[in-house]
C-alpha positions as CSV (number, residue, x, y, z in Angstrom):
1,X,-23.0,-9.0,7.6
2,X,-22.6,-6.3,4.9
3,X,-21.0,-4.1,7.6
4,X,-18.7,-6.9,8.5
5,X,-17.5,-7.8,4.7
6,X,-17.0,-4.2,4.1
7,X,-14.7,-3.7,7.9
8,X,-13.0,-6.8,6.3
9,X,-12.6,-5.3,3.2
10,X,-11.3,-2.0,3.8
11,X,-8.8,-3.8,5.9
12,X,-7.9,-6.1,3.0
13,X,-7.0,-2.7,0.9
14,X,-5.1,-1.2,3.5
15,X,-2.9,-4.7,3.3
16,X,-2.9,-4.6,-0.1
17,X,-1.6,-1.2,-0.3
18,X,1.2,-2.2,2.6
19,X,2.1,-5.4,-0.2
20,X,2.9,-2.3,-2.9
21,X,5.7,-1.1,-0.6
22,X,6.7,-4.2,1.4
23,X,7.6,-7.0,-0.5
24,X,7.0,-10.0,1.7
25,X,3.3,-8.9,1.9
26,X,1.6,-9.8,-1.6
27,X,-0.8,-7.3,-2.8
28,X,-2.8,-9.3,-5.1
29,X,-4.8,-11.5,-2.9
30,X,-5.7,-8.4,-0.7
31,X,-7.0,-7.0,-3.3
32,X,-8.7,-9.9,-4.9
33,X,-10.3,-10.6,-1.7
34,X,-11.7,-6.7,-0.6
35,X,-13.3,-6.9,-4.2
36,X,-15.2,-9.8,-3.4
37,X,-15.8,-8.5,0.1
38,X,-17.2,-5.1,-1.3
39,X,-19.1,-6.7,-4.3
40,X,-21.0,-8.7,-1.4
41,X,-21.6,-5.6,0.9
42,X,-21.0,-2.2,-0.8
43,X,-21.5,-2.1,-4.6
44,X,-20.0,1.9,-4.2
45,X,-16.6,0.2,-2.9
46,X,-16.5,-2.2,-5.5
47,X,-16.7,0.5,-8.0
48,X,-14.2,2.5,-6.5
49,X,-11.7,-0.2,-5.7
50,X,-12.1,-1.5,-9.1
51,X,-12.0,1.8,-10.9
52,X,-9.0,3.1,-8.6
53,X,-6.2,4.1,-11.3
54,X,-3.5,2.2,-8.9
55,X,-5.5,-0.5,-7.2
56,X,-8.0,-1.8,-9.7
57,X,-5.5,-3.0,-12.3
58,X,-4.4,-5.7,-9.9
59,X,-7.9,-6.8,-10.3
60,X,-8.6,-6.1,-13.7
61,X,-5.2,-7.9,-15.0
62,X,-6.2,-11.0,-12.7
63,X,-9.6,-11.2,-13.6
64,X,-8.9,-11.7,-17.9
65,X,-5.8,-13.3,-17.6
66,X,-6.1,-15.8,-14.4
67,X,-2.4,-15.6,-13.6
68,X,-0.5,-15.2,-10.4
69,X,3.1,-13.2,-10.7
70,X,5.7,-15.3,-10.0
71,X,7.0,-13.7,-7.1
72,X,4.0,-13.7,-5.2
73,X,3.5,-17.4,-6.4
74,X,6.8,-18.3,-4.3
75,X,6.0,-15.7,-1.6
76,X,3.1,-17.3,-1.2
77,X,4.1,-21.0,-0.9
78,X,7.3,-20.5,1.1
79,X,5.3,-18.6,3.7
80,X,2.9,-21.2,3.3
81,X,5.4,-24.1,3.8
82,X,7.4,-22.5,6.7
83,X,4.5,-21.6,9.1
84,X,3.1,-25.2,8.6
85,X,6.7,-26.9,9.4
86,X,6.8,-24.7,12.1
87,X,3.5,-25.7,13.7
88,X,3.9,-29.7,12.7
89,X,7.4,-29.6,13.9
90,X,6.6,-27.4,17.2
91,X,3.0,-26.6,17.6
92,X,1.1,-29.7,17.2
93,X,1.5,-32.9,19.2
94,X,-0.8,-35.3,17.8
95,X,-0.2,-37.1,14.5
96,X,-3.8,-36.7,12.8
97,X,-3.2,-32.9,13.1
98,X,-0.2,-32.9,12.2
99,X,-1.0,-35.2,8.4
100,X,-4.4,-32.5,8.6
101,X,-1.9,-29.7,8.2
102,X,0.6,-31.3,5.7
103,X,-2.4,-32.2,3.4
104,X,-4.2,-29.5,3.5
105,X,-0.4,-27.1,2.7
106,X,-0.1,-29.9,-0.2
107,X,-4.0,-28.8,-1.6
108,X,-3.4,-25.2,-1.5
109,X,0.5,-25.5,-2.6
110,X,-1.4,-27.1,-5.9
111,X,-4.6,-24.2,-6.0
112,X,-1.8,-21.8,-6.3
113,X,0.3,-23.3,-8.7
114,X,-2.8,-24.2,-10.9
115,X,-3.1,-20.6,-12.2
116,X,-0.4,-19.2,-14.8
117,X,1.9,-17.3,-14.4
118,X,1.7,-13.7,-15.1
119,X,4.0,-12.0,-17.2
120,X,4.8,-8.5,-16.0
121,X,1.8,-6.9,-16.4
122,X,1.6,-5.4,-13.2
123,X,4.5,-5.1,-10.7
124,X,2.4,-7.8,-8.0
Protein backbone atom coordinates (compact mmCIF):
# COMPACT_ATOMS: atom_id res chain seq x y z
CA UNK A 1 0.00 0.00 0.00
CA UNK A 2 2.84 2.45 0.78
CA UNK A 3 3.94 2.18 -2.83
CA UNK A 4 0.35 2.90 -3.96
CA UNK A 5 -0.17 6.14 -1.50
CA UNK A 6 3.17 7.37 -2.62
CA UNK A 7 2.18 6.74 -6.95
CA UNK A 8 -0.95 8.60 -5.72
CA UNK A 9 0.86 11.18 -4.17
CA UNK A 10 3.35 12.18 -6.52
CA UNK A 11 0.54 12.43 -8.85
CA UNK A 12 -1.45 14.65 -6.53
CA UNK A 13 1.81 17.13 -6.61
CA UNK A 14 2.19 17.09 -10.22
CA UNK A 15 -1.77 18.36 -10.09
CA UNK A 16 -1.08 20.61 -7.59
CA UNK A 17 1.70 22.16 -9.37
CA UNK A 18 -0.63 22.26 -12.83
CA UNK A 19 -3.49 24.27 -10.27
CA UNK A 20 -0.42 27.07 -9.78
CA UNK A 21 -0.56 27.79 -13.45
CA UNK A 22 -4.05 26.84 -14.53
CA UNK A 23 -6.65 28.33 -12.69
CA UNK A 24 -9.61 25.98 -12.96
CA UNK A 25 -7.46 23.31 -11.33
CA UNK A 26 -7.17 24.22 -7.41
CA UNK A 27 -3.86 23.55 -5.98
CA UNK A 28 -4.62 23.34 -2.41
CA UNK A 29 -6.40 20.09 -2.09
CA UNK A 30 -3.65 18.44 -4.27
CA UNK A 31 -1.49 19.31 -2.09
CA UNK A 32 -3.33 18.72 1.05
CA UNK A 33 -4.06 15.36 -0.10
CA UNK A 34 -0.14 14.09 -1.40
CA UNK A 35 0.89 15.25 2.30
CA UNK A 36 -1.43 12.96 3.76
CA UNK A 37 -0.57 10.36 1.10
CA UNK A 38 3.28 10.73 1.80
CA UNK A 39 2.86 11.00 5.66
CA UNK A 40 1.16 7.42 5.35
CA UNK A 41 3.85 5.95 2.96
CA UNK A 42 7.10 8.01 2.68
CA UNK A 43 8.05 10.11 5.72
CA UNK A 44 11.17 11.46 3.23
CA UNK A 45 8.31 12.90 0.86
CA UNK A 46 6.43 14.40 3.54
CA UNK A 47 9.41 16.21 4.54
CA UNK A 48 10.23 17.41 1.29
CA UNK A 49 6.77 18.32 0.21
CA UNK A 50 6.34 20.10 3.38
CA UNK A 51 9.63 21.83 3.52
CA UNK A 52 9.51 22.68 -0.40
CA UNK A 53 9.98 26.66 -0.42
CA UNK A 54 6.89 26.81 -3.09
CA UNK A 55 4.74 23.90 -2.26
CA UNK A 56 4.80 23.48 1.46
CA UNK A 57 3.28 26.84 2.31
CA UNK A 58 0.03 25.77 0.85
CA UNK A 59 0.17 23.28 3.57
CA UNK A 60 1.67 25.06 6.24
CA UNK A 61 -0.92 28.14 5.79
CA UNK A 62 -3.90 25.52 5.73
CA UNK A 63 -2.82 23.60 8.48
CA UNK A 64 -2.69 26.78 11.38
CA UNK A 65 -5.26 28.74 9.89
CA UNK A 66 -8.03 26.03 8.55
CA UNK A 67 -9.18 28.26 5.75
CA UNK A 68 -9.93 27.68 2.16
CA UNK A 69 -9.20 30.79 -0.42
CA UNK A 70 -12.17 31.97 -1.77
CA UNK A 71 -11.58 31.27 -5.17
CA UNK A 72 -10.95 27.76 -4.85
CA UNK A 73 -14.04 27.68 -2.38
CA UNK A 74 -16.31 28.65 -5.57
CA UNK A 75 -14.06 26.70 -7.95
CA UNK A 76 -14.66 24.05 -6.04
CA UNK A 77 -18.46 24.10 -5.60
CA UNK A 78 -19.41 25.22 -9.11
CA UNK A 79 -17.42 22.24 -10.46
CA UNK A 80 -19.00 20.43 -7.93
CA UNK A 81 -22.60 21.57 -8.79
CA UNK A 82 -22.23 21.35 -12.64
CA UNK A 83 -20.86 17.72 -13.04
CA UNK A 84 -23.67 16.49 -10.61
CA UNK A 85 -26.60 18.47 -12.72
CA UNK A 86 -25.03 16.99 -15.51
CA UNK A 87 -25.16 13.42 -14.38
CA UNK A 88 -28.83 13.85 -12.58
CA UNK A 89 -30.04 15.62 -15.52
CA UNK A 90 -28.31 13.19 -18.23
CA UNK A 91 -26.51 10.34 -16.73
CA UNK A 92 -28.72 8.77 -14.27
CA UNK A 93 -32.15 7.28 -14.85
CA UNK A 94 -33.41 6.21 -11.67
CA UNK A 95 -34.75 8.59 -8.96
CA UNK A 96 -32.90 7.02 -5.75
CA UNK A 97 -29.59 7.83 -7.55
CA UNK A 98 -30.44 10.66 -8.66
CA UNK A 99 -31.63 12.23 -4.70
CA UNK A 100 -28.04 9.97 -3.71
CA UNK A 101 -26.24 12.45 -5.83
CA UNK A 102 -28.06 15.68 -4.91
CA UNK A 103 -27.53 14.86 -1.19
CA UNK A 104 -24.47 13.85 -1.14
CA UNK A 105 -23.29 17.48 -3.59
CA UNK A 106 -25.55 19.27 -0.69
CA UNK A 107 -22.97 17.44 2.32
CA UNK A 108 -19.83 18.26 0.63
CA UNK A 109 -21.22 21.90 -0.77
CA UNK A 110 -21.55 22.38 3.34
CA UNK A 111 -17.80 20.53 4.36
CA UNK A 112 -16.36 23.12 2.12
CA UNK A 113 -18.05 26.01 3.15
CA UNK A 114 -17.54 25.08 6.86
CA UNK A 115 -13.86 26.17 6.74
CA UNK A 116 -12.97 30.05 6.66
CA UNK A 117 -12.00 31.78 4.41
CA UNK A 118 -8.46 32.60 3.79
CA UNK A 119 -7.33 35.94 3.39
CA UNK A 120 -4.53 36.25 0.87
CA UNK A 121 -1.95 34.42 2.40
CA UNK A 122 -1.04 32.44 -0.40
CA UNK A 123 -2.13 33.00 -4.01
CA UNK A 124 -4.44 29.27 -3.81
Amino acid sequence: MKYIYSVIGFVSVLLGIIGIFLPVLPTTPFLLLAAALFFRSSPRAYKWLTEHPQLGPYIKSFREDKSIPLRIKVISVTTLWVTVVHCIVFIFDTWWLKLFMGVLATCITLYILSFKTRKNKCQD
